[in-house]
LOVO-411676 format. One line per field, with one value per residue: residue number from 1; residue in one letter; x, y, z of N, C-alpha, C, O in turn. Coordinates in steps of 0.02 Angstrom, whole numbers, plus 50000, padded with zeros to 5 digits. Layout:
REM LOVO-411676
i	c(NUM,...)
aa	c(A,...)
n.X	c(X,...)
n.Y	c(Y,...)
n.Z	c(Z,...)
ca.X	c(X,...)
ca.Y	c(Y,...)
ca.Z	c(Z,...)
c.X	c(X,...)
c.Y	c(Y,...)
c.Z	c(Z,...)
o.X	c(X,...)
o.Y	c(Y,...)
o.Z	c(Z,...)
This chain:
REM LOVO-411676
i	c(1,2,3,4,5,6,7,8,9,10,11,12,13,14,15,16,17,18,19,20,21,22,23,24,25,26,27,28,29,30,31,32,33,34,35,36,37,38,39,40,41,42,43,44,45,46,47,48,49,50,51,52,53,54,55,56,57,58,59,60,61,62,63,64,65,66,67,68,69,70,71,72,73,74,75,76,77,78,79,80,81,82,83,84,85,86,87,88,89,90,91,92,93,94,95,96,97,98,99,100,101,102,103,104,105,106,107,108,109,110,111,112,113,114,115,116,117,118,119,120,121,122,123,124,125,126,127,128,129,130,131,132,133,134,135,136,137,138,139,140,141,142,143,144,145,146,147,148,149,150,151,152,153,154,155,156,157,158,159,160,161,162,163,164,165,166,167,168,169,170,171,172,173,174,175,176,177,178,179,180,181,182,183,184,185,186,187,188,189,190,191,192,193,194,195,196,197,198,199,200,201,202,203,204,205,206,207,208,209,210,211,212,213,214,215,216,217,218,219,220,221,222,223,224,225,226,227,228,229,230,231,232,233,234,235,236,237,238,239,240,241,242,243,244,245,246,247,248,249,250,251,252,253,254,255,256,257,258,259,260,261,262)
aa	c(X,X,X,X,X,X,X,X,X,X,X,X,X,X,X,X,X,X,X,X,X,X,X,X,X,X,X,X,X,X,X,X,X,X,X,X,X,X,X,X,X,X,X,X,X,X,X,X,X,X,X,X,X,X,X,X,X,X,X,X,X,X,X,X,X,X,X,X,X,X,X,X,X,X,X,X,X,X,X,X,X,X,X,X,X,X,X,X,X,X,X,X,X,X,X,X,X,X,X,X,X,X,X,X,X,X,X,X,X,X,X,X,X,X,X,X,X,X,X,X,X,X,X,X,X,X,X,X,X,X,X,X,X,X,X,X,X,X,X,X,X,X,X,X,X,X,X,X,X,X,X,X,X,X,X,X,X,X,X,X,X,X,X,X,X,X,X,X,X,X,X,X,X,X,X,X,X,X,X,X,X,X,X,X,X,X,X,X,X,X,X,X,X,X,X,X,X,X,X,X,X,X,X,X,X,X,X,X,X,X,X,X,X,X,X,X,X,X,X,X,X,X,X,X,X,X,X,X,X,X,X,X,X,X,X,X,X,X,X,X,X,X,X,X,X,X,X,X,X,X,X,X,X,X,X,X,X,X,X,X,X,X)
n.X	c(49645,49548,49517,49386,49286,49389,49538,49678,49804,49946,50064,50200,50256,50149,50123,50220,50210,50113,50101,50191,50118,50014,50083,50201,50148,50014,50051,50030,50152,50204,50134,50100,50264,50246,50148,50189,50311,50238,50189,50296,50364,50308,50289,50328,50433,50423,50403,50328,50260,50166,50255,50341,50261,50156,50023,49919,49795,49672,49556,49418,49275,49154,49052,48914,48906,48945,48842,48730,48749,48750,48605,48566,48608,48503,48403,48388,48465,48494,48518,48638,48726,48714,48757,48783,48745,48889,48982,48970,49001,49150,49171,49196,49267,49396,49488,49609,49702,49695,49718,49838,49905,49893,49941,50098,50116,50110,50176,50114,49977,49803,49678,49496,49460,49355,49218,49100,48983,48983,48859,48875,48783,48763,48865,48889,48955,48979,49044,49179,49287,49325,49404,49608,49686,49765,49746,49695,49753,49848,50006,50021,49897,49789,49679,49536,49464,49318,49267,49081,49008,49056,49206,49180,49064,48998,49086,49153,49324,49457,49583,49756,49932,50072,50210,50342,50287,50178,50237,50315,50245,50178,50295,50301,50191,50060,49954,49856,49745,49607,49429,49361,49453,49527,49596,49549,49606,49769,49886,49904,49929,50077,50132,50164,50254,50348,50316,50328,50188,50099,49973,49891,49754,49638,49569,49422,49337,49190,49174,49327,49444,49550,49695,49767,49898,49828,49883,49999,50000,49933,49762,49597,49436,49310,49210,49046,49003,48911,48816,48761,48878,48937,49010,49118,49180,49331,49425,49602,49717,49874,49864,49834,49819,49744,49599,49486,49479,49490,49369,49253,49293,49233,49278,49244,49252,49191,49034,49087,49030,49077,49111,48984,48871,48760)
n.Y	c(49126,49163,49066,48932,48792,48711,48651,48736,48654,48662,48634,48612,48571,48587,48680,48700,48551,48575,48680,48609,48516,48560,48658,48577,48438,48446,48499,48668,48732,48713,48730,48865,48903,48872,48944,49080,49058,49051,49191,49285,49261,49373,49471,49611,49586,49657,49722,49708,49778,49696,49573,49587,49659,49580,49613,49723,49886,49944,50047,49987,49988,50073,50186,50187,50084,49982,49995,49966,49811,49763,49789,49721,49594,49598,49589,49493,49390,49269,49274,49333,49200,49189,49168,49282,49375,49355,49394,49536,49574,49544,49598,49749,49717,49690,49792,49919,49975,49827,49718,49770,49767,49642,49544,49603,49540,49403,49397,49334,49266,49280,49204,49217,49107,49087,49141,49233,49315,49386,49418,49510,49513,49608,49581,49445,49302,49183,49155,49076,49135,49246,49210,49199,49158,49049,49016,48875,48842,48852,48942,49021,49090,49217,49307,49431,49526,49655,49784,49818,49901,50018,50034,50142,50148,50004,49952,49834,49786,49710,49623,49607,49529,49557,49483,49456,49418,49328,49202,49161,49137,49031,48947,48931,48847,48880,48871,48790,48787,48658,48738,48777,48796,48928,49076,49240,49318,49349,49381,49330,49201,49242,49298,49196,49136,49202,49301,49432,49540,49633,49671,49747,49846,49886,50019,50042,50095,50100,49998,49980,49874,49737,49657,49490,49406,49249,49144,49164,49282,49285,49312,49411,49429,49563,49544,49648,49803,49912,49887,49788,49702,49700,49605,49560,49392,49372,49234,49204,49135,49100,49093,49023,49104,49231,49304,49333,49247,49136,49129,49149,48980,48934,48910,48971,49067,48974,48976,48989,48952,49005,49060,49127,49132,49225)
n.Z	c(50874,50781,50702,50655,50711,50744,50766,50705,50599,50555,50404,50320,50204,50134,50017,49929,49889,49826,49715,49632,49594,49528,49414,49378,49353,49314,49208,49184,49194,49086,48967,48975,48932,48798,48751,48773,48691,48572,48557,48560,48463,48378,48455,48544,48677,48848,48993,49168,49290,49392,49385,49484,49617,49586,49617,49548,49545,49443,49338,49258,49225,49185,49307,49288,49202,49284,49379,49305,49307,49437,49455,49368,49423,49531,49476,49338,49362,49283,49174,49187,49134,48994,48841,48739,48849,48891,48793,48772,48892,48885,48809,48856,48963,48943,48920,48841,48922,49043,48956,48916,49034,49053,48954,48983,49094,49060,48955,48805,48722,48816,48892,48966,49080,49197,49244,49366,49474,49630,49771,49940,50084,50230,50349,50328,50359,50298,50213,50126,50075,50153,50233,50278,50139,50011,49807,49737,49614,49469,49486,49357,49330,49340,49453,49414,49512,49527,49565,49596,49667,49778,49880,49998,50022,50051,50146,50150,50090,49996,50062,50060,50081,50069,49941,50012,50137,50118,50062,50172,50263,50185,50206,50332,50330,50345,50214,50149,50203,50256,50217,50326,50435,50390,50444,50477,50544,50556,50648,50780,50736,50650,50782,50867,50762,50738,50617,50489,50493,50393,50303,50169,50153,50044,49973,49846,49714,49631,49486,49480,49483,49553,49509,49521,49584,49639,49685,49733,49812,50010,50027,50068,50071,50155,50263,50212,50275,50310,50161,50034,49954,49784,49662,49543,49455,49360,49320,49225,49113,49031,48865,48685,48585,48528,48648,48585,48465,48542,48608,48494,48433,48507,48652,48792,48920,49088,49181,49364,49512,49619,49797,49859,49754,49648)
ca.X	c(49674,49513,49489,49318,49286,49425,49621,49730,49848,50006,50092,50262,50247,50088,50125,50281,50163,50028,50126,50236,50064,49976,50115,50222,50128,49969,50047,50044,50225,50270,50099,50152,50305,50226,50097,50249,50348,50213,50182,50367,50391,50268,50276,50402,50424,50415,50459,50271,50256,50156,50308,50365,50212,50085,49945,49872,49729,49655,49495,49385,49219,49124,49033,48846,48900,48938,48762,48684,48782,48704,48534,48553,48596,48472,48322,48396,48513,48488,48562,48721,48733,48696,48830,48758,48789,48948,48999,48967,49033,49215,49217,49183,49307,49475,49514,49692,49732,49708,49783,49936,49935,49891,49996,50152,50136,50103,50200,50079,49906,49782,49608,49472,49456,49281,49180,49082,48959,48958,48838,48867,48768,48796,48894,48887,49025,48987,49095,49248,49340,49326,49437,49662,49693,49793,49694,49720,49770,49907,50033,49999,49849,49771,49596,49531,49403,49294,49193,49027,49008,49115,49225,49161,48972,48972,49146,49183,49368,49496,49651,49826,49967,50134,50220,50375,50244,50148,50289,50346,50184,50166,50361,50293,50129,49996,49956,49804,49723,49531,49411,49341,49512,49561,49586,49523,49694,49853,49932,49921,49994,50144,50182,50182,50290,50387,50331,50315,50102,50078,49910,49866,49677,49622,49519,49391,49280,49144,49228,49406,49480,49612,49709,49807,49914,49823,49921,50064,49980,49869,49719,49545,49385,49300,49130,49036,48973,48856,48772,48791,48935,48937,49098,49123,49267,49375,49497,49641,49764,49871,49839,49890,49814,49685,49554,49433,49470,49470,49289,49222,49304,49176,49305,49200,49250,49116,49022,49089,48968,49113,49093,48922,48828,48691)
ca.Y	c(49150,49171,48987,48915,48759,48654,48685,48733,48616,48690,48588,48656,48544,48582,48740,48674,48521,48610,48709,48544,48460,48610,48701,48548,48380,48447,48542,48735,48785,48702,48766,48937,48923,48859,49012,49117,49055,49072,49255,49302,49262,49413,49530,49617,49560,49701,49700,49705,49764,49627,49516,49600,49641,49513,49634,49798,49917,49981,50076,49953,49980,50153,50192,50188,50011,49924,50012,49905,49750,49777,49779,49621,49541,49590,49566,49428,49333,49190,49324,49323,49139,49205,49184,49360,49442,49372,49412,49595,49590,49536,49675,49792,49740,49690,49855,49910,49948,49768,49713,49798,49732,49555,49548,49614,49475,49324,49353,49265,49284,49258,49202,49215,49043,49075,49212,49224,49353,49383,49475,49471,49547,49647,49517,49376,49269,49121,49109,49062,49182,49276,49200,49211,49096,49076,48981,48806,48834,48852,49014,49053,49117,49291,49346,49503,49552,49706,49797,49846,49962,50048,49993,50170,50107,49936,49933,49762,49789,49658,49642,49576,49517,49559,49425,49410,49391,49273,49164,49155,49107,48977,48911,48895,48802,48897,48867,48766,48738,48651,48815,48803,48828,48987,49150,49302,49377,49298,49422,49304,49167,49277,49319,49130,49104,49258,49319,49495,49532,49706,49684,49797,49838,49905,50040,50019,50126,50070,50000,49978,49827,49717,49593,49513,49317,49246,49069,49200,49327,49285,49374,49392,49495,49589,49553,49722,49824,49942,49860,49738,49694,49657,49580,49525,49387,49316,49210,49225,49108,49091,49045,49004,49144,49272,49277,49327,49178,49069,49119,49116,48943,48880,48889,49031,49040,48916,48997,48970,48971,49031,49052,49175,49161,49266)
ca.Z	c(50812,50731,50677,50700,50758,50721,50797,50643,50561,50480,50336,50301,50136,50077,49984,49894,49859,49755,49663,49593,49551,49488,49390,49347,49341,49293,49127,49162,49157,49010,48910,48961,48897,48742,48739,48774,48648,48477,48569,48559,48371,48320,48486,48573,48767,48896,49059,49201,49373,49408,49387,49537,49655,49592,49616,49536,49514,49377,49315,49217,49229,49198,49362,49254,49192,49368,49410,49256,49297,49511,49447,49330,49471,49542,49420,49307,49380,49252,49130,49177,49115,48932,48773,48730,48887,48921,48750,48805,48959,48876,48757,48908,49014,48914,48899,48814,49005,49042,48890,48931,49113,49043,48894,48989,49144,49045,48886,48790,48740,48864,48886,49035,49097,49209,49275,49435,49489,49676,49821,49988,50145,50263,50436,50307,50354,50280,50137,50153,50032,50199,50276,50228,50087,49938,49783,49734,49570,49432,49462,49281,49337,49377,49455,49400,49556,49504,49630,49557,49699,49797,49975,50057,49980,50093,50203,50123,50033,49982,50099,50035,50120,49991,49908,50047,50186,50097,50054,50237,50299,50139,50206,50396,50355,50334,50138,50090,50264,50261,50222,50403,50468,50377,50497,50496,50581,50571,50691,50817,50718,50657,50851,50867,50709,50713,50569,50491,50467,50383,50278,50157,50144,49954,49957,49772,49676,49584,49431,49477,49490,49564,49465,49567,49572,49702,49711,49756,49868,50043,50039,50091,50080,50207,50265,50219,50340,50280,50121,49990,49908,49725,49634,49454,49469,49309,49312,49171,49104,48951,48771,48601,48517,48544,48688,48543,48424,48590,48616,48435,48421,48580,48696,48821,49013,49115,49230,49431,49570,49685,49876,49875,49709,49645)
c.X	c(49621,49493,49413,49308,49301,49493,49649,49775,49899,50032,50137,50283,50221,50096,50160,50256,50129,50063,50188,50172,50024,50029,50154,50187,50075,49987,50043,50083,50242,50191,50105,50181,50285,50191,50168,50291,50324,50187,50234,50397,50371,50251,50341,50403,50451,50400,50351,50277,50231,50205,50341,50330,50162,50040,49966,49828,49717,49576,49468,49314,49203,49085,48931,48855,48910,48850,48729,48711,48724,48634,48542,48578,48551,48403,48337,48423,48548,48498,48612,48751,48768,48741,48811,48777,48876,48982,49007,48996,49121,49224,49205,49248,49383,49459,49564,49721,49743,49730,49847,49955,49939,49947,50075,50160,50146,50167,50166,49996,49853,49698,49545,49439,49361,49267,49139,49040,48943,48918,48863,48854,48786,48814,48882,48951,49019,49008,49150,49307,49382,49392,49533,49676,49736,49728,49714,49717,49845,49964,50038,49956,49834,49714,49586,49461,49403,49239,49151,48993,49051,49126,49163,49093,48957,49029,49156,49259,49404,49573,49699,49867,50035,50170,50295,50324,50225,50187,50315,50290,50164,50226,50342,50232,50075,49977,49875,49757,49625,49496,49392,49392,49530,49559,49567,49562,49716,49900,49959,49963,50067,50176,50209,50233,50363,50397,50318,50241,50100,50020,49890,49815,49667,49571,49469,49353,49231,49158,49275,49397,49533,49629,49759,49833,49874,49834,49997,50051,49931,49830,49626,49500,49368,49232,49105,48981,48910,48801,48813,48835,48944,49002,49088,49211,49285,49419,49546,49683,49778,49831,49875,49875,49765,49626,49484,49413,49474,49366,49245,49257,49267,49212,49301,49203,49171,49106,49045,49053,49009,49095,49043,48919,48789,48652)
c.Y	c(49161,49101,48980,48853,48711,48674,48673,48679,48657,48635,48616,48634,48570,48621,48730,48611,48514,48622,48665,48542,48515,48620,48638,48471,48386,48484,48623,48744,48781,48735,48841,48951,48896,48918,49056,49120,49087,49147,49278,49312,49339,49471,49539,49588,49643,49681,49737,49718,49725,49570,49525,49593,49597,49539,49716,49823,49948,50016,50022,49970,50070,50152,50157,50101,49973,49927,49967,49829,49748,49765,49713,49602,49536,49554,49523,49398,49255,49225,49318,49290,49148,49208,49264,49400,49443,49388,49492,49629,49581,49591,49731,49794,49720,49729,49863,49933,49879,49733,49720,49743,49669,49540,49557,49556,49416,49319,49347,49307,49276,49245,49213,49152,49031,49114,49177,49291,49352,49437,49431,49507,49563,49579,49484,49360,49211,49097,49129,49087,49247,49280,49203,49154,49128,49014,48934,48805,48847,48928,49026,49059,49167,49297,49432,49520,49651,49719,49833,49879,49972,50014,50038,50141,50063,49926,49866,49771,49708,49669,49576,49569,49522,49494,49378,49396,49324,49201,49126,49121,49030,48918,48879,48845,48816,48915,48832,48754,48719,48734,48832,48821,48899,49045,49206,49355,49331,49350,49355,49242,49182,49296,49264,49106,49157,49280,49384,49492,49609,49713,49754,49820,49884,49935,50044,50065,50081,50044,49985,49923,49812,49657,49569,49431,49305,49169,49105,49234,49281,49341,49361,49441,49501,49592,49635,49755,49898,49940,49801,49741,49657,49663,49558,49482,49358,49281,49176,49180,49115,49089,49060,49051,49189,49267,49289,49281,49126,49072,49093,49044,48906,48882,48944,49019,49007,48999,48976,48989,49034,49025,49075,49175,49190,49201)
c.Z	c(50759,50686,50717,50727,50752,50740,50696,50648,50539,50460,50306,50222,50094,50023,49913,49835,49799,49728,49609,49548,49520,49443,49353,49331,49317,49221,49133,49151,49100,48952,48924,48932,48823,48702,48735,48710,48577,48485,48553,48492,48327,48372,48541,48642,48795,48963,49108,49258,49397,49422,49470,49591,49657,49608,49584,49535,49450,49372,49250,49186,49216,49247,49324,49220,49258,49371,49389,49266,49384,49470,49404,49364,49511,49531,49402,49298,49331,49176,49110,49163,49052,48893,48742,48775,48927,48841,48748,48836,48945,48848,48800,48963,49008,48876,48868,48874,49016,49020,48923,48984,49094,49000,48938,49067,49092,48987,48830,48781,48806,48854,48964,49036,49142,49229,49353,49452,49566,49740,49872,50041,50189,50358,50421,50304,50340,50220,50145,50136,50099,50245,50232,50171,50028,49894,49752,49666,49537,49471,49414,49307,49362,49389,49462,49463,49534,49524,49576,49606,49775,49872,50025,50065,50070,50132,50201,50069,50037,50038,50058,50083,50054,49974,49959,50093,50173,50101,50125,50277,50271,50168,50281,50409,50347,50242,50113,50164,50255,50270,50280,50465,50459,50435,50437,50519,50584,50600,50737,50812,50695,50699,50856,50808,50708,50648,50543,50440,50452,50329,50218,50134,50078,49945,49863,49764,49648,49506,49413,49513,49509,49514,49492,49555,49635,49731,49746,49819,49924,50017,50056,50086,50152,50204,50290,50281,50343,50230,50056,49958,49848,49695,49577,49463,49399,49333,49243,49167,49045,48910,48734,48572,48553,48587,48644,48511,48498,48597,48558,48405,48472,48619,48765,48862,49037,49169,49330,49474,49608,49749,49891,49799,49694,49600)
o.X	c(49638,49451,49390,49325,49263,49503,49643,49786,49882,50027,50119,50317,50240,50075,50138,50268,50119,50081,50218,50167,49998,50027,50145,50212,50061,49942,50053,50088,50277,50206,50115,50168,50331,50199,50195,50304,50355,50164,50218,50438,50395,50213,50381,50349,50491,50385,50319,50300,50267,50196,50360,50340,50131,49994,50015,49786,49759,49539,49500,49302,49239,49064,48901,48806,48868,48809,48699,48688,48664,48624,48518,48594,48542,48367,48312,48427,48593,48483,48636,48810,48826,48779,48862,48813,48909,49040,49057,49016,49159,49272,49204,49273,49425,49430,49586,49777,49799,49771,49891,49996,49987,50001,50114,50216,50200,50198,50205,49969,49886,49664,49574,49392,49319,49317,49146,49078,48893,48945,48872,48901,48838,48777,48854,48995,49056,48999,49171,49362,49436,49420,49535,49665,49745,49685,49768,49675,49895,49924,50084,49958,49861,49679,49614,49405,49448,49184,49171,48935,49070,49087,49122,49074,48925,49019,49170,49249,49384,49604,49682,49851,50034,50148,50309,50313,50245,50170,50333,50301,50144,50217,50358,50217,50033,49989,49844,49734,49586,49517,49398,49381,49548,49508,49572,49554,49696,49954,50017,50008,50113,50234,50271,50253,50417,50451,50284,50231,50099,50019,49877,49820,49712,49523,49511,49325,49242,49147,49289,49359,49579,49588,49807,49796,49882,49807,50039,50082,49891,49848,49601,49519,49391,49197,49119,48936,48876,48750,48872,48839,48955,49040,49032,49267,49246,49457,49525,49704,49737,49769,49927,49910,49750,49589,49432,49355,49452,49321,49211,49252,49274,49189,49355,49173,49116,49142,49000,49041,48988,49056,49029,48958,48754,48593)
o.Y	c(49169,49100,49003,48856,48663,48732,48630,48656,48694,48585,48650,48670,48582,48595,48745,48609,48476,48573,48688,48559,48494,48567,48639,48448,48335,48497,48650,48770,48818,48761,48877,48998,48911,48935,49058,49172,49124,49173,49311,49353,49360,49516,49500,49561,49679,49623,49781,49672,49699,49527,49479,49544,49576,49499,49752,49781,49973,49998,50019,49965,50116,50094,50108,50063,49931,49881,49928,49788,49732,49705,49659,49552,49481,49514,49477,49367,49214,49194,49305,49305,49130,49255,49293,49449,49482,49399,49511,49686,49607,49629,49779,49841,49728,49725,49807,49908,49860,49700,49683,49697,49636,49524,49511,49538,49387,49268,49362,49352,49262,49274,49215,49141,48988,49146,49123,49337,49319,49491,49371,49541,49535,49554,49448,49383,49174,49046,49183,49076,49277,49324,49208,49096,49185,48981,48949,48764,48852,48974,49066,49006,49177,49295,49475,49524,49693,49692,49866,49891,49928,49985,50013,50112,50080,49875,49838,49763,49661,49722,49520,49598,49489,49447,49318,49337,49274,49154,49067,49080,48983,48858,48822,48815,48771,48970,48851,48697,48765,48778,48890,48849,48932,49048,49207,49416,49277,49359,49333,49224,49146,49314,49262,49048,49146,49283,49410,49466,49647,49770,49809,49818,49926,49907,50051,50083,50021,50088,49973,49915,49851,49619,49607,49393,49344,49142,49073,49222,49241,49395,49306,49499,49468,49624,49670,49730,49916,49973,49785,49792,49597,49712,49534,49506,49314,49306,49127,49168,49129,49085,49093,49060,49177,49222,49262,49262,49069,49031,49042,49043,48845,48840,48959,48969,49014,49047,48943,49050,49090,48978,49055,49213,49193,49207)
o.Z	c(50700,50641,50769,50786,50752,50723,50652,50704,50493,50496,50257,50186,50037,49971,49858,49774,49752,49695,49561,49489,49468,49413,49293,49281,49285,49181,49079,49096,49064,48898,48875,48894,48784,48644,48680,48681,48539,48434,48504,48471,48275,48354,48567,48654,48765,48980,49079,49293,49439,49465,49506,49626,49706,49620,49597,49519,49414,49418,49197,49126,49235,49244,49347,49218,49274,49368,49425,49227,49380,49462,49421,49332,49536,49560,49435,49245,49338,49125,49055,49162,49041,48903,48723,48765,48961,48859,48718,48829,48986,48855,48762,48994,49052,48821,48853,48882,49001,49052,48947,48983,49115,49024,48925,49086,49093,48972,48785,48813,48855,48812,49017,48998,49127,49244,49382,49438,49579,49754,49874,50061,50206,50400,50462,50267,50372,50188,50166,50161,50097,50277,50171,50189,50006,49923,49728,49646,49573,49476,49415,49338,49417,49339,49497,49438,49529,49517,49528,49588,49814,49909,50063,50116,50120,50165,50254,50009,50071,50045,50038,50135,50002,50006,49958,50085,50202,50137,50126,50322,50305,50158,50296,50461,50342,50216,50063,50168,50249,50308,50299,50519,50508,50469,50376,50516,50608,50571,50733,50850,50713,50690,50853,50814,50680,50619,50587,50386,50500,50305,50241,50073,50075,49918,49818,49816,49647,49464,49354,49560,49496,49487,49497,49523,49682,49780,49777,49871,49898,49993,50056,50096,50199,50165,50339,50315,50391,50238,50043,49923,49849,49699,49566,49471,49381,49375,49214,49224,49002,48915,48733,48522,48611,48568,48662,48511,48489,48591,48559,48343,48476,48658,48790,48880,49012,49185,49357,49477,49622,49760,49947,49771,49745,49583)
């Protein structure tokens, strides 16, 4: 089944689990609805496809800025750290596209919780994003992945699995499993489960972005197959007020290594 060198586990719990202790014992739902609420007093509510699919694309990036973002990873890696260039890099890429999209899932203001800059070579399978997974956090949460050059480029895209799949797979067990477990194909476990596997792979430009739930959706990249693959990741949650006044108040996503750092 594409496991490596360990027999899978399923956990018909686990799924159900997390999302108690993340979402209710750890405090997201109810500061949502808190964010939600002092949003609501002073903006209208509108209705999100997101609410429905849990993923979109969008155009973020101008093709000539990815380019400049690729080379500072290249050259000065110890850059991308910088309160200057991520100060930059926000007013670049909450767009009033993104906006919209953000604004009309959450409700609520929102802020970007941490960034992540990743490469990754060509038949490198050693990170584990690779493999199907959902992510061990809140569902209030969104990651914005933003190819900084293109699928045709490096034949590395993002694949999804839609939100009943997911669910069905999350209900029979396969939900949080150790990262050296994850597959690579879950065909063969859906023959074994009887479940329905239809994948849908995400072709990207240089630029364009997915934003997608990914405590809701499986999904997984694709080790690239022609050249490097560079990614810009956020990850988004609520807030009380403005992701501007969150920053100039010190409160400035951390940097995350993630699974392949630069």
């Amino acid at each position: 089944m594409g496991a490596s060198d360990r027999t899978l586990e399923l956990d018909r719990g686990a799924y159900a689990r997390a999302l108690n202790k993340l979402d209710g014992e750890d405090g997201a739902a109810a500061f949502h609805e808190q964010c939600q609420a002092t949003y609501a007093s002073d903006h209208p509510i509108r209705s999100s496809d997101l609410g429905q699919t849990f993923f979109t694309t969008l155009p973020l990036l101008k093709p000539v800025h990815a380019a400049e973002l690729r080379d500072l990873m290249d050259r000065d890696p110890a850059h991308l750290r910088t309160q200057d260039f991520l100060a930059d890099l926000l007013t670049r890429v909450f767009t009033p596209a993104l906006d919209q999209a953000l604004t009309g899932w959450f409700a609520s203001y929102y802020r970007p919780q941490w960034y992540s800059f990743q490469k990754f070579h060509v038949g490198d399978g050693r990170a584990y994003s690779f493999g199907w997974h959902f992510d061990a956090w809140s569902s209030h949460c969104l990651k914005l992945l933003c190819y900084l050059n293109g699928t045709g480029d490096h034949g590395g895209p993002t694949m999804v699995l839609d939100v009943a799949q997911s669910e069905a797979f999350a209900r029979a067990g396969y939900a949080f499993p150790p990262k050296q477990q994850r597959l690579d194909d879950l065909s063969e476990l859906a023959s074994i489960l009887n479940l329905s596997y239809h994948p849908q792979t995400l072709a990207m430009a240089a630029g364009e972005a997915l934003l997608f739930n990914p405590v809701r959706l499986l999904h997984r990249g694709v080790v690239p197959t022609r050249a490097e693959r560079y990614m810009l990741q956020i990850c988004i949650g609520p807030a009380m007020r403005p992701w501007q006044d969150e920053c100039q108040s010190g409160n400035w996503p951390y940097w995350d290594p993630g699974s392949n750092p630069v």
